[in-house]
C-alpha positions in Angstrom: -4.4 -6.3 -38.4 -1.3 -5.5 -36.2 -1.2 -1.9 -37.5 -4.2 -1.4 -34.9 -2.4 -3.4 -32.0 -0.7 0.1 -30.6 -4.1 2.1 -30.1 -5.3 -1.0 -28.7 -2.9 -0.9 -26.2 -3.1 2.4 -25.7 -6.7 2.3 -25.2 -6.0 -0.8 -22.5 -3.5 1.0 -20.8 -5.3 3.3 -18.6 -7.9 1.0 -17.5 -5.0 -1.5 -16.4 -3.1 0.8 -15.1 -5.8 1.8 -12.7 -6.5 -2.2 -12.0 -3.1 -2.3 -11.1 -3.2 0.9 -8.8 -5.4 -0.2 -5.9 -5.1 -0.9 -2.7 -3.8 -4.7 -2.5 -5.4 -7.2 -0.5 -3.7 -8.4 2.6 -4.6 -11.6 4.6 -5.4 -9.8 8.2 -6.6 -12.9 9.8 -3.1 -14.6 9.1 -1.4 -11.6 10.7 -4.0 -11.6 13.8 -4.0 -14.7 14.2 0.0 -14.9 14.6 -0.6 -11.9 16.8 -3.3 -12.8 18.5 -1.8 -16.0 19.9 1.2 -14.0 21.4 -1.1 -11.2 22.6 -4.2 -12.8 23.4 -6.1 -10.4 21.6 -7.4 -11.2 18.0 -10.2 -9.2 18.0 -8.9 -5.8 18.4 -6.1 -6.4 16.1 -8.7 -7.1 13.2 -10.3 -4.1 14.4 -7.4 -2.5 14.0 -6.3 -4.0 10.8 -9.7 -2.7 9.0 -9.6 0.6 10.5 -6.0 1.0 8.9 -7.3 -0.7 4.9 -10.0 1.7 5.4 -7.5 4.8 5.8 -5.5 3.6 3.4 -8.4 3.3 0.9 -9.2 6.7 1.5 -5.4 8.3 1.3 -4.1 5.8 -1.6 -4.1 7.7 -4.5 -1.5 10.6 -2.7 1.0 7.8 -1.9 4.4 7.9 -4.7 4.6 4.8 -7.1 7.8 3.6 -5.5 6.8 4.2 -2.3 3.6 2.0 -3.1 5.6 -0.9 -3.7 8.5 -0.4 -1.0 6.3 -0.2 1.7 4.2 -3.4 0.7 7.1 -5.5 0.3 8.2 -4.2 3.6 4.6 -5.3 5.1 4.6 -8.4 3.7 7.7 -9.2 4.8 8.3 -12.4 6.2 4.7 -14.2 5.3 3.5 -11.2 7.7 0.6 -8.8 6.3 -0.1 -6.3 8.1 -2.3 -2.9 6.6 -1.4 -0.9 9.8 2.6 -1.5 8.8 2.0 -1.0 5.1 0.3 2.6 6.1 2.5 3.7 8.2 5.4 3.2 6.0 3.3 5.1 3.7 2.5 7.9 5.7 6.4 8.5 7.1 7.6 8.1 3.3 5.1 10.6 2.5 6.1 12.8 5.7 9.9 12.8 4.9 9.6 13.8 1.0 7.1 16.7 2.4 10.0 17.7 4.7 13.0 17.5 2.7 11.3 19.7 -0.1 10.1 22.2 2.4 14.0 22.3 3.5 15.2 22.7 0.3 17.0 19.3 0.5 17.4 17.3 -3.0 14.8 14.3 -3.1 15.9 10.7 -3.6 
């Protein structure tokens, strides 16, 4: 019986693996509400919050692994959540790797 338990686990892995490597779900109305109280203005920072999930939806799957989870521990920092933080870490990790390669400097 537990000769088989390594292809199961093989077979497992991928769908898991692709579970785990979604966009996570952030509370928004937490974060706009927090926001919204200081700025007056929940409403468009919703707006704004679901714009960015959306983008991020679309662009996840070019985003590095480590990246992935730097940039949601730095969005989530504090109790905060914020998809329009967590994006745009994203995007200027993403920007600077682009850059360094195209200048021939080493990667970290």
């Amino acid at each position: 019986m537990l000769k088989y338990l390594p292809i199961v686990l093989l077979v497992a892995l991928p769908a898991a693996y692709a579970a785990a490597d979604r966009v996570p779900t952030l509370d928004m109305k937490r974060e706009c509400n927090f926001e919204g109280s200081v700025l007056g203005n929940q409403q468009q920072c919703l707006a704004d919050e679901e714009q960015a999930k959306q983008q991020l939806q679309q662009e996840w799957p070019q985003f590095n692994a480590s990246d992935k989870r730097q940039c949601l521990s730095e969005a989530t920092m504090a109790g905060a959540a914020s998809y329009v933080e967590f994006i745009t870490c994203l995007e200027m990790a993403r920007d600077t790797r682009k850059s360094q390669a195209a200048s021939g400097k080493p990667q970290k």
